[in-house]
Structure formats: C-alpha cells, structure tokens
C-alpha positions in Angstrom: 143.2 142.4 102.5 146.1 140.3 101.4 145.8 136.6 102.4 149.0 133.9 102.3 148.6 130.5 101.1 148.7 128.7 104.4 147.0 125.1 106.5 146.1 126.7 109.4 145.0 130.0 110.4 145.1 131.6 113.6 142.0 134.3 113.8 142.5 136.6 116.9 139.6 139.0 117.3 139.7 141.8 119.6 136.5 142.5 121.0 135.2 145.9 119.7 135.7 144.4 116.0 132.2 143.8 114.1 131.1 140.4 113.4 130.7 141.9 109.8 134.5 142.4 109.6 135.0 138.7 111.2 132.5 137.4 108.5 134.5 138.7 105.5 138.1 137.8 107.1 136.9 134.5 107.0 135.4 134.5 103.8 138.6 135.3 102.4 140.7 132.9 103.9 138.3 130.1 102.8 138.2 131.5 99.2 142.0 131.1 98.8 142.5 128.5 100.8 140.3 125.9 100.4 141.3 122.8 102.2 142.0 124.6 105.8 141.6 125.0 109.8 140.6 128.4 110.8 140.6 128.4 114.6 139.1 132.0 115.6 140.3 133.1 118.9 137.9 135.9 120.6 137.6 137.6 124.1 133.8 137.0 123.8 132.5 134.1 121.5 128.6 135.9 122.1 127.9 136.9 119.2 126.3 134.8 115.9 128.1 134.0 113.1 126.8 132.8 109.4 126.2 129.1 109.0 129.2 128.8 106.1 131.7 130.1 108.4 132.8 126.6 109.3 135.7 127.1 111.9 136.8 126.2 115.2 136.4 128.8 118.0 138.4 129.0 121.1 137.4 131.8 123.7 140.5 133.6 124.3 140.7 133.3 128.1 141.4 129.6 127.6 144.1 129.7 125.7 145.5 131.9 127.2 145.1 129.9 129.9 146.5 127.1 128.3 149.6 129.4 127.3 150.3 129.7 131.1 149.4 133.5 130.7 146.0 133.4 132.6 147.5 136.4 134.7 148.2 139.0 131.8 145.3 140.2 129.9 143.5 139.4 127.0 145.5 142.9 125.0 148.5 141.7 126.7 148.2 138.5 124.6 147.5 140.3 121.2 150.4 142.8 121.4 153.0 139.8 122.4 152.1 137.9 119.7 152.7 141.0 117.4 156.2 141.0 118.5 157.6 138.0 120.7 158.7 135.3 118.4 158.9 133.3 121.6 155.1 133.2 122.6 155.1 132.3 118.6 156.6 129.6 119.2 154.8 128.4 122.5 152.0 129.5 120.0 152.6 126.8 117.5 153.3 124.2 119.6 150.0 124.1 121.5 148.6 123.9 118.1 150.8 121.1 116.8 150.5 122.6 113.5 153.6 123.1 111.0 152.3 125.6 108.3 150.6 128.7 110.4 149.3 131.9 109.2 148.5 134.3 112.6 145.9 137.2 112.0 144.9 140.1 114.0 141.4 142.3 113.4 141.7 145.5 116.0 139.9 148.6 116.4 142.4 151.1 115.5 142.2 155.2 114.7 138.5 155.1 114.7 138.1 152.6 112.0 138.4 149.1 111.9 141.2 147.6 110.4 142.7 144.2 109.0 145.9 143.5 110.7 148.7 140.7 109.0 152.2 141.2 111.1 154.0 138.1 110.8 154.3 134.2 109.5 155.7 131.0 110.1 156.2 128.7 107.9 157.8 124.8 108.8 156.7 123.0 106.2 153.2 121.5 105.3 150.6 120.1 107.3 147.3 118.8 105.3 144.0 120.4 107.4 141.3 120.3 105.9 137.7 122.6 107.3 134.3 120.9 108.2 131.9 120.8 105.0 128.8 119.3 103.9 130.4 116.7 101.2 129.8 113.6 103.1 131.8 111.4 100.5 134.9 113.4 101.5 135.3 112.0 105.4 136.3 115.0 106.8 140.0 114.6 108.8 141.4 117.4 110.4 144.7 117.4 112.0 144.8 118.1 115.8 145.5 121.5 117.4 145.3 120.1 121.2 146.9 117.6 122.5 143.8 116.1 124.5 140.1 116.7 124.7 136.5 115.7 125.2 134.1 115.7 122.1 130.5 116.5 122.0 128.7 115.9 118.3 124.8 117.0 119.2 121.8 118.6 116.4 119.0 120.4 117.6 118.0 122.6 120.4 116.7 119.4 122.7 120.5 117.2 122.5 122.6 120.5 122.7 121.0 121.2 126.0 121.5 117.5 127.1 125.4 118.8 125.8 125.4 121.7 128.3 124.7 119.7 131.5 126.7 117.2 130.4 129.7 119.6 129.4 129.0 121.7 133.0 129.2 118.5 135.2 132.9 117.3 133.1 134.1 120.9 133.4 133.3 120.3 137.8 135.7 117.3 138.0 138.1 117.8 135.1 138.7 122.0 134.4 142.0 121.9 133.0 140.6 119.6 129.8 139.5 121.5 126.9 136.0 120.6 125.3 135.0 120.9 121.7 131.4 120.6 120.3 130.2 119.4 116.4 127.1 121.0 116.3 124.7 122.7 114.2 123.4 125.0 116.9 126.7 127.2 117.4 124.7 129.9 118.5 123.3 128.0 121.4 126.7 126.7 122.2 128.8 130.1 122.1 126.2 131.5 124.7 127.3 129.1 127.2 130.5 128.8 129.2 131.2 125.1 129.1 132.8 124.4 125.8 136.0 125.9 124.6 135.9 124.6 120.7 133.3 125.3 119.2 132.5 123.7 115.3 129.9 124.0 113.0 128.6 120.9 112.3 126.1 120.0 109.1 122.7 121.2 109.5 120.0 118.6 110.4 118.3 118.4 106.9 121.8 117.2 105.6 122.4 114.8 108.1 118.6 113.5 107.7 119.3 112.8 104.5 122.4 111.2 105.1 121.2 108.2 107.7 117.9 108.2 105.7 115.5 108.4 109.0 115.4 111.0 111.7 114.9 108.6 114.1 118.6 107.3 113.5 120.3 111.1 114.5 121.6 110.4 117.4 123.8 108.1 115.4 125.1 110.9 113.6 128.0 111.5 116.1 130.2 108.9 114.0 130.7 111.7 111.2 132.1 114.1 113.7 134.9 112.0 115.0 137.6 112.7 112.4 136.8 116.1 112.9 138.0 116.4 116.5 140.7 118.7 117.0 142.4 117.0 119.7 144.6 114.2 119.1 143.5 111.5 122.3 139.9 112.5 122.3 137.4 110.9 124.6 133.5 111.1 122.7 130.6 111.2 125.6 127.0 110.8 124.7 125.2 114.3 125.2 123.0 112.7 128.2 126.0 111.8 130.1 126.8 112.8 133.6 130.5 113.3 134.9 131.1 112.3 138.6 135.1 112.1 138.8 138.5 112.6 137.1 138.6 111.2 133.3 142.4 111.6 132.8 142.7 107.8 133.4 141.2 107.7 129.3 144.1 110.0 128.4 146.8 108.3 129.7 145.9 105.0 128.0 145.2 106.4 125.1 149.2 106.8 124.6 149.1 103.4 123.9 146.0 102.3 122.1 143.9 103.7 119.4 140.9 103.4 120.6 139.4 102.6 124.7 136.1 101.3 124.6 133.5 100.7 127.6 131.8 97.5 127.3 128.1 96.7 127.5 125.6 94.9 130.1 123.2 92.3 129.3 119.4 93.0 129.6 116.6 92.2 127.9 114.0 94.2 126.9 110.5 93.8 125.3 108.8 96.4 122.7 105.6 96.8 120.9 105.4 97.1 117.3 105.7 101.4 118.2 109.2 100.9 120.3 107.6 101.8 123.1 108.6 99.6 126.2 106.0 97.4 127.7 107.8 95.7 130.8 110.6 96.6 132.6 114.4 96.3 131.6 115.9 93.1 132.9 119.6 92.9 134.1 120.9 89.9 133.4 124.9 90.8 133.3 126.6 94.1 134.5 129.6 93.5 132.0 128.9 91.5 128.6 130.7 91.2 125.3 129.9 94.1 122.7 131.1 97.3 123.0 128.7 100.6 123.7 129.2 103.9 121.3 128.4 105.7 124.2 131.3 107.0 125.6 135.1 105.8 124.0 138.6 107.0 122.9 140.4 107.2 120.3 143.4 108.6 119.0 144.1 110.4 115.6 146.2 107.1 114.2 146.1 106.3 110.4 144.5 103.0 111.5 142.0 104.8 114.0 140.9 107.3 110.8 140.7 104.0 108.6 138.5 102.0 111.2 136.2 105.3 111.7 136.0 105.5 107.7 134.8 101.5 108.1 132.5 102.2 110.8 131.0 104.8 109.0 130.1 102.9 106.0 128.9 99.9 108.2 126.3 102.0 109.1 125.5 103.3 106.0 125.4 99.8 104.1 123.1 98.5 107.1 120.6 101.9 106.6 120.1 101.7 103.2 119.4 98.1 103.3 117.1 98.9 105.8 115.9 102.6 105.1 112.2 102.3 107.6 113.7 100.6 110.3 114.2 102.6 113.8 117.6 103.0 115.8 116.1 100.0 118.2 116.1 97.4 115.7 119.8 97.3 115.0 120.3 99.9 112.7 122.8 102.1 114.7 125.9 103.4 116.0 126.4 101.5 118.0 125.8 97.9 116.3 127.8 99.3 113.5 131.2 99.3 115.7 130.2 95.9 117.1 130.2 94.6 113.5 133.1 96.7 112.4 136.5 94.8 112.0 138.9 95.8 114.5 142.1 93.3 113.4 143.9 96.5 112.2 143.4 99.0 115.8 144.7 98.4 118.8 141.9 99.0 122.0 141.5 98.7 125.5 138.2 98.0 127.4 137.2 99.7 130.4 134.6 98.9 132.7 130.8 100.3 132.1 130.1 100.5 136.0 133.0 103.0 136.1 132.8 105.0 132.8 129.1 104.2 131.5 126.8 103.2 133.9 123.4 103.1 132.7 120.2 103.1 135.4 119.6 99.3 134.9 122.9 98.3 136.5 122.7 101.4 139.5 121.0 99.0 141.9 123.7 96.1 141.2 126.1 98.6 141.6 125.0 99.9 145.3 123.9 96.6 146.5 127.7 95.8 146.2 128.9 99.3 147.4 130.3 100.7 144.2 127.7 103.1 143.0 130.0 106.0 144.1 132.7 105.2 142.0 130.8 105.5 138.8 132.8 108.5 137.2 130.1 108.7 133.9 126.5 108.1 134.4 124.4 107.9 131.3 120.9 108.3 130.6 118.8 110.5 128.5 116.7 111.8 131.0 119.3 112.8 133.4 119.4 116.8 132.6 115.8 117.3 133.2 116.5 116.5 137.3 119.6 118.9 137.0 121.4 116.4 139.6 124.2 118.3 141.0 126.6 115.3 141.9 126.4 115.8 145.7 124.3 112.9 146.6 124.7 109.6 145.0 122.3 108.0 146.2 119.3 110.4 144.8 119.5 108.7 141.5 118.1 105.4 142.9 115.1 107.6 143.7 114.0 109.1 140.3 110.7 106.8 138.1 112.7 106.0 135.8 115.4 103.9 137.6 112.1 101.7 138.6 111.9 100.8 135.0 114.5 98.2 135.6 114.6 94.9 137.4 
C-alpha cells in the first residue's frame, strides 16, 4: 500500500471491509507518519479494534450529517468523495485541517482492496496522535468546530459516560460528542458518542497520579487532546436537563468558562467516609469546580492546561498516600493554578453544576427547574429520565445534606 507523508488522515471504511484490513491500514500510516490524526470514518463503529490503534472515530452517519447530506446514503458519500472536488472541499473545511490525506478501504471483485484516489495538500498543520509518553502533553489540533468531551477509565465511569452522554444528546443533538477512554470497546457499542479516542490504559495513568484513588483526576491529561476547538468537559456523573449552546457562544470570547463552587462543610473519619451530613452554607462561593468548564484551543489555554497539569503532579508527589479528599486533586490544582495569562468567564453552579446539597435552596426559591447540568455520582444508578424535576428531592442521598 503506498502511503503519503501527510497531518491528517481521513480513514473511510466501508462496511464489509475486515477489521484486519483496518488494523494494518492503520499500522501503516502511523509507521510513516508518526506525529498524526487519523480520524476513521465507518458506517458501523461495532466492531473492536487493537489498543495501539490510537485514532479518532466518527460513525459515518454523523458526518454525514454534519456535511448536510443526511438524505444520500452512506455509498453515496464514498463515491462523491472519489470524484467531487467540491464535497472535498466542504470535506476539509469541517475538519479545519490544512494538510489532508483521504483513504478509502472497499470491498471490490471479491477481494478486499486498499483504495488511495486523491490528495490535498495546503500547507502544514502540526497534529499530533494520542500516546502513552506523558512528558510529551499531547495537543492535537481541532477537526470540529465545537463539542462536548468525556475523559472516563474503567467499565464503572464509562457507564456513568453513557447516561450522561444519552441525557446531553436529548437536549442538544446537533453537538458532536467525543470520549478519551480506555474502554473503546464499551464506547463504540453505544450510540451516544460520535468521537471516539483511545485513551491510556489505567495501569499507565495509575502510575502517573501515583494512587488510584486520584483517577477521576485523570480527565486533565485528556483536554489537549479534544478535537473540537470550543470544547465544554462534563464530569461522567453529570446529568443534562437543557440547551448548552450558551457555553459555545461565550467561548468566542474567552479561553476558558468556569462554573463556580458552593460552600459546605463536611466532616470525615480518618477512612473518608462521611459521618454527618453535608452543610450548605453558600450556593455560590469563590473557587472554581473541575466539574464541568470550557475552554478553547488558544496558545494560552494549552499553556495554562500544561500548568495545571503539573500543579497537580508537584502536589501528588509531595504527597503520594494522600486521597483525592484531602486536597490532592483536579480540582484544587486549577484553583491554585495562575490564571493572569487566560481570559475566563464564570457561570453560575445552580445553572450548569448543581450538586444535591444546593437542590433544596434551589426549589425553596423556585429555580430547581432551570438547572441545565445536575451532577452527582450516583445519579445513573436511578436512570432519571428528565421528566420530573422534582423526583430528585426524593432519592436518600439528597437527605445527606442540610
């Protein structure tokens, strides 16, 4: 198979193809091309791929979707990128790219066969694949223009990722989702995300932030690898309950939107486990919570996720027993981060990250059903379907707080 030098590749996989023939296209373009973004576009995205694959995958009903061609089908879409130069064009706009190699693997004569038709070349783009060299920080250049992220590890969070995904999906279809994870084959079996990218595998990232009970902190190394250009991040045990183009739209003019946090106090034992009830004492407060945000793909947003990063690093190896409760996390990390270089907006929690201990504040004062992101991490176990608000005052947990 002859393979050009190129920044991105476009993979389009017609479905009787083998995954064996997908596997070694792949392999190829990695081994000459080395710092790239493969983005591999397939009618069906059920079937499992190796673990060094490391590429993006799109199912190809939404692009074409996004191509405005959601009424032709799937072979209509292969055979018109063989020879329109026009949907080439519409082609590398939506993927904001400017160095594009476009492949085709079809079932053809009884045999299958390795297709290469045509290439565009506009200069050079750096783009650079997912890997597990955590000194590098992986930064890959967008291919959408706007997105929600997911980073999740294991079979327990990628489930939380699946609700979560489904309910965003309800309110806001026409937004593309991507998720970092090292369970792609859990991920592609689903409906709900349209990008999907192999993440690095839990024993890497274990490793990295030096205590399993810090992973759900791992989310920060995934952000530079988004491949939108305004992303919005939400927690994996997040609910969506309205429209979150609002984020978007301000995200034209800041790098980053943050939601800020409430004030509570809480009291532990020695095991982390809680022994009285969260207290309320303000709905909005001064940090800043990791759980849901914004950014855009600025040089001075990658430079402040670079800091962030090794915030929490420096704070975890200066601390390498401590849990993710005693202010080695995420989320403190930003908090202490400097921020004199980004530009950010904050948007209110009790619209965009209401957690259960300010849900009774929030209806006592008739605003509980204007909450567009609930977030708690036992929220997908109830399978709440958005239709009555006032059911998540009912559930044991909320009774934790005071």
């Amino acid at each position: 198979m002859r393979v050009l030098e190129s920044n991105v590749f476009v993979v389009f996989r017609e479905n009787p193809v083998h995954t064996d023939s997908v596997i070694n296209c792949l392999r190829e373009i990695y081994s000459k091309n080395q710092d790239c973004y493969v983005l591999l576009v397939s009618e069906s995205v059920n079937f499992e791929l190796s673990k060094d694959l490391g590429c993006g995958i799109v199912k190809a009903q939404a692009l074409a979707k996004r191509l405005n061609l959601s009424e032709f089908s799937i072979r209509y879409i292969f055979e018109s990128l063989c020879s329109n130069f026009h949907l080439q064009k519409i082609m590398l706009s939506l993927l904001n790219a400017k160095s594009i190699s476009i492949v085709f693997l079809f079932q053809g004569n009884n045999r299958e066969e390795i297709k290469l038709p045509q290439y565009a070349f506009f200069g050079e783009k750096k783009c650079v694949k997912a890997s597990d060299n955590f000194e590098k920080f992986v930064v890959r250049e967008p291919i959408f223009d706007s997105g929600i992220l997911y980073c999740c590890f294991g079979e327990h969070f990628i489930s939380q990722a699946i609700y979560s995904a489904t309910s965003v999906k309800k309110y806001n279809p026409s937004i593309p989702i991507a998720i970092y994870t090292n369970r792609t084959d859990i991920a592609m079996e689903k409906q709900c995300f349209d990008i999907i990218i192999e993440g690095y595998h839990k024993e890497s990232l274990e490793r990295i932030f030096l205590n399993p009970k810090r992973m759900h902190s791992s989310k920060i190394i995934s952000l530079t690898s988004t491949p939108f250009d305004k992303t919005l991040y939400i927690d994996t045990d997040s609910v969506c309950n309205g429209d979150l183009s609002e984020i978007f739209l301000l995200l034209r003019h800041f790098d980053f939107v943050f939601t800020n946090e409430d004030i509570s106090e809480r009291e532990y034992d020695e095991n982390l486990k809680r022994t009285a009830p969260v207290r309320l004492i303000s709905i909005q407060g001064r940090g800043l919570n990791a759980g849901v945000f914004g950014y855009s793909l600025s040089n001075n947003s990658k430079q402040f996720i670079e800091e962030w990063i090794k915030s929490f690093l420096i704070k975890a190896q200066k601390d390498p027993d401590s849990g993710s409760w005693q202010g080695v996390n995420d989320q403190a990390a930003l908090n202490e981060s400097k921020k004199t270089d980004i530009t950010y907006a904050t948007i209110p929690n009790y619209y965009y990250n209401a957690t259960p201990r300010i849900w009774r504040e929030l209806h006592a004062i008739g605003m509980l059903d204007r909450v567009k992101i609930f977030h708690a991490h036992w929220m997908h176990k109830y399978k709440w379907d958005g239709n009555n608000i006032y059911e998540l005052l009912n559930y044991p947990e909320v009774t934790l707080t005071t």
